[in-house]
C-alpha positions in Angstrom: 50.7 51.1 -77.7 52.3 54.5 -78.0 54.5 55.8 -74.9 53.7 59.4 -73.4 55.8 61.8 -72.4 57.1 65.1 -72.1 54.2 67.7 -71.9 51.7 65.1 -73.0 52.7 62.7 -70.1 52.4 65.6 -67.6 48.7 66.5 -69.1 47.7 63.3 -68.8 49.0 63.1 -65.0 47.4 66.3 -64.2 44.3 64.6 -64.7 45.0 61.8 -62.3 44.7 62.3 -58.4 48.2 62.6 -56.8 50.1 60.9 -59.0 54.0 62.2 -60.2 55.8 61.1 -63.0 59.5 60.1 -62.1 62.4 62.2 -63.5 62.9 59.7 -66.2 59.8 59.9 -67.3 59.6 56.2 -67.6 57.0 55.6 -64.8 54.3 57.5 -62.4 53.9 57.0 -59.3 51.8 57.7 -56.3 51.7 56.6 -52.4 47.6 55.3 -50.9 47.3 55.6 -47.1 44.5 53.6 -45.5 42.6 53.7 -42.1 44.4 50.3 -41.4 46.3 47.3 -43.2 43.0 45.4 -44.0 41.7 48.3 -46.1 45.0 48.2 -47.8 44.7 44.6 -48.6 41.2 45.2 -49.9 42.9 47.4 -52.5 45.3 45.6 -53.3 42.9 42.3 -53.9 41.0 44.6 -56.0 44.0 46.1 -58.3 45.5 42.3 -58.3 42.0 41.3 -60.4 42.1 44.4 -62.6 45.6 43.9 -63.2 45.3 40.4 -64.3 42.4 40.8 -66.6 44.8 43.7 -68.3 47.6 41.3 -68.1 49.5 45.0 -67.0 50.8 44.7 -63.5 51.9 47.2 -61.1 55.0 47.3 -59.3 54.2 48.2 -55.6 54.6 47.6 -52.0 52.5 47.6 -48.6 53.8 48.3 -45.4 50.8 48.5 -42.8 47.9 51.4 -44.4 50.8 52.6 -47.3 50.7 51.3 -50.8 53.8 52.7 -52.9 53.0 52.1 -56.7 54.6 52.8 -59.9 53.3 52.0 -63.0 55.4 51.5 -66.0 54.7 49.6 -69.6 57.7 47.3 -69.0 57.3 46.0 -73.2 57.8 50.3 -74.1 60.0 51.3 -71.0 58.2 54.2 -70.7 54.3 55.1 -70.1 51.6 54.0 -72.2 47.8 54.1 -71.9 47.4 50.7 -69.7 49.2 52.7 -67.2 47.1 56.0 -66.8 44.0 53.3 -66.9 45.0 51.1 -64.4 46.1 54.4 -62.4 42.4 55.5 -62.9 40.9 52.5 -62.0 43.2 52.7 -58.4 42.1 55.8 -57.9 38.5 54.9 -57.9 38.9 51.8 -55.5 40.8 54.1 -53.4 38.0 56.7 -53.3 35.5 53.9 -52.5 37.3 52.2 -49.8 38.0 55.9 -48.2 35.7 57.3 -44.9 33.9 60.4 -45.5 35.7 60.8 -42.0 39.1 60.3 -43.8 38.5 61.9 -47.6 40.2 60.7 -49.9 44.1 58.6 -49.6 46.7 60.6 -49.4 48.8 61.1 -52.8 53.2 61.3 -52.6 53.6 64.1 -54.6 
């Protein structure tokens, strides 16, 4: 599976919600807030399955409502397809587990 990067990587971010590729361009990463640490379990339940099935898995941690991700093809060192996929697929749980009081989580930009 063929790594992105450079202006091809940052394309392919642009088209993501509030994600940023790190300096290395070996991973992206983006930062979900919740309305409250069950919500942030319910996404993190629902990545866990999708993540399995892909047999890709993110690296990532939950403190309270926050979820810190970065995605990186560990087999490439660098970011491949499976990553901006699974980083689509998170940002449509996100969307769906969001309030239309709240909008949409929060990106780290």
């Amino acid at each position: 599976m063929g790594a992105f990067a450079g202006d091809a990587l940052r394309a392919a971010v642009d088209e993501l919600h509030g994600w940023s590729v790190e300096a290395s361009e070996a991973a992206i990463t983006r930062q979900f807030r919740f309305a409250d640490f069950t919500t942030a379990f319910a996404f993190m339940t629902a990545v866990a399955l999708k993540a399995e099935a892909m047999n890709h898995h993110p690296e990532w941690a939950n403190v309270y409502s926050k979820v810190d991700v970065r995605l990186t093809s560990h087999d490439t060192g660098a970011v491949t397809e499976r990553d901006l996929s699974l980083a689509r697929f998170m940002d449509e749980i996100a969307a769906k587990l969001s309030s239309p009081s709240q909008g949409a989580p929060s990106g780290a930009g």
